[in-house]
Rosetta silent file (secondary structure, phi, psi, omega in degrees, C-alpha in Angstrom):
SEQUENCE: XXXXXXXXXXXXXXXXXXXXXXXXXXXXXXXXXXXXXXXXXXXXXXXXXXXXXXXXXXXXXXXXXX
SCORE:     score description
SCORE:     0.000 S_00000001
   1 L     0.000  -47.552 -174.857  189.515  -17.982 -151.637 S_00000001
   2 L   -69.281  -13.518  165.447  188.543  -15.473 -148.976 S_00000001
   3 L   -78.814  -55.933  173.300  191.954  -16.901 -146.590 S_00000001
   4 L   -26.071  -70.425  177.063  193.998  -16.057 -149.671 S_00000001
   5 L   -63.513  -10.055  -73.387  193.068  -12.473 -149.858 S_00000001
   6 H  -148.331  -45.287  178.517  192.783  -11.829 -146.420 S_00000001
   7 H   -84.968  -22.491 -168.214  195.455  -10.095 -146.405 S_00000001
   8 H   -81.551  -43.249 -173.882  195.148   -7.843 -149.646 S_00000001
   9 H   -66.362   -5.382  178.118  191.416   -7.291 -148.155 S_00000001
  10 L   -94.697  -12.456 -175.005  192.971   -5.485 -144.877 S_00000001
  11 H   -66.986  -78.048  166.558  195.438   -3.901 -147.246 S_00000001
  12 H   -39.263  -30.027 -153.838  192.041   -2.215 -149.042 S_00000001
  13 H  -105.527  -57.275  164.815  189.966   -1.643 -145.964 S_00000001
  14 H   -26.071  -69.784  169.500  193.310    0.557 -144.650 S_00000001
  15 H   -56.712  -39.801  164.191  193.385    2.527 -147.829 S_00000001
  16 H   -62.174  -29.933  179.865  189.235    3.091 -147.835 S_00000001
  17 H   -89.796   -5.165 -175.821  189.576    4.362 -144.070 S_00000001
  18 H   -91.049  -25.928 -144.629  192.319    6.406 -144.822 S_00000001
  19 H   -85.911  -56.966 -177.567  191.038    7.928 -148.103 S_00000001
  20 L   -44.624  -48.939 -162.116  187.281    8.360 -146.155 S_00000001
  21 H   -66.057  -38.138  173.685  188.870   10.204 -142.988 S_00000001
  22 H   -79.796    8.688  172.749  190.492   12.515 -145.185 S_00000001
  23 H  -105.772  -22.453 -156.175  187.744   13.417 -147.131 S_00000001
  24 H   -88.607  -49.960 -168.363  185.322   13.789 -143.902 S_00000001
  25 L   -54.434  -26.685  160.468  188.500   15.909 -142.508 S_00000001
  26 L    92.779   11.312  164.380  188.171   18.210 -145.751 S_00000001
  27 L  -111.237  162.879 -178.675  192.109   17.523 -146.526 S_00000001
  28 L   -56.872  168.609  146.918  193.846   15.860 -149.540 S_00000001
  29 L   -35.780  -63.614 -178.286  195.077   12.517 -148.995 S_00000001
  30 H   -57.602  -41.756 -156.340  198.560   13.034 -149.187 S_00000001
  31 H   -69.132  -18.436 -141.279  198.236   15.889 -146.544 S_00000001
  32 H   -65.497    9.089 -159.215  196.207   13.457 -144.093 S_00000001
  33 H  -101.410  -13.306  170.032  199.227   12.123 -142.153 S_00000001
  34 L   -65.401   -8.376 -144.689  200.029   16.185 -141.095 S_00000001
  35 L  -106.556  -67.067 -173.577  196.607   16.170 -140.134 S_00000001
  36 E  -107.770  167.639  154.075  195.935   12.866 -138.400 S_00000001
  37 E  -133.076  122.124  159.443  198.211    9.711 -137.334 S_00000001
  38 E  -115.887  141.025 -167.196  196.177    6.303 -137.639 S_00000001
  39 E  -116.340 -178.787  167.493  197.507    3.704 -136.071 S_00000001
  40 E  -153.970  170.231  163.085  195.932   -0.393 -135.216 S_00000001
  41 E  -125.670  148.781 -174.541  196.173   -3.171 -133.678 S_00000001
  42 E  -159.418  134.834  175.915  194.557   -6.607 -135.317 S_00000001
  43 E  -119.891  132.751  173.705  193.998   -9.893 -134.727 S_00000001
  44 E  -102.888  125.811  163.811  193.522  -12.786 -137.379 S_00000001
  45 E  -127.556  142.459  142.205  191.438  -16.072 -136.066 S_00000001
  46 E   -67.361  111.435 -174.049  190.274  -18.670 -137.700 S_00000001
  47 L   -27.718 -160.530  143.395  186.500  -19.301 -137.561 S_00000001
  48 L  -101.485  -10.069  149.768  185.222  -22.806 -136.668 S_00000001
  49 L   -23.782  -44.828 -178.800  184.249  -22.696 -140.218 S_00000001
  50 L    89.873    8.059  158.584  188.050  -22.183 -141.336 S_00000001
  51 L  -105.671  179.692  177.004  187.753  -18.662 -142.564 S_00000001
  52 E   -76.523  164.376  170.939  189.768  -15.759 -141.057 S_00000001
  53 E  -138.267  146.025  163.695  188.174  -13.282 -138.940 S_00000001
  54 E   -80.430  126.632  179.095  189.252   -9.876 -138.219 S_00000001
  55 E  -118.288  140.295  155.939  189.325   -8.342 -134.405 S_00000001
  56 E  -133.814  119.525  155.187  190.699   -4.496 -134.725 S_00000001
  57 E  -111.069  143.507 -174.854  190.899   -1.082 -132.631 S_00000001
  58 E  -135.034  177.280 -154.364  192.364    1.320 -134.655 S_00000001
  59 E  -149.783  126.581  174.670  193.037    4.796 -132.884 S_00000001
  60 E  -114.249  119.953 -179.838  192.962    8.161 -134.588 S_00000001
  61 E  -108.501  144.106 -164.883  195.770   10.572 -132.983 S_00000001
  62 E   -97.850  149.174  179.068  196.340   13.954 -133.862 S_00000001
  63 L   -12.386  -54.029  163.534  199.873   15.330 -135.297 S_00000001
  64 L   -66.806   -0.769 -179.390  200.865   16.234 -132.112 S_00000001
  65 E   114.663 -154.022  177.947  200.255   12.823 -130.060 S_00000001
  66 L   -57.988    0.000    0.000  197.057   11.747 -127.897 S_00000001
């Protein structure tokens, strides 16, 4: 069940870090991409278990670049 979703759960985990940054940042949501740009990188593996695992760096850049 948890390979199924895997993808919907990285979907959610996007939208909770985006919603959180903008809230710590003290702007609306909608404004946060004038604010911030976040960008990732991600890697899926399979355990030796056989579920996925997530590897990420995500990068927070400001409007203006680096």
């Amino acid at each position: 069940m948890w390979n199924a979703h895997a993808a919907a759960l990285w979907a959610r985990f996007m939208l909770r870090l985006r919603r959180t940054i903008a809230a710590a940042a003290g702007v609306p949501q909608r404004l946060l991409s004038q604010v911030v740009r976040v960008s990732y990188a991600k890697v899926a593996e399979y355990q030796q278990r056989g579920l996925i695992h997530f590897h990420a760096v995500i990068r927070l850049d400001g409007p203006a670049g680096p």
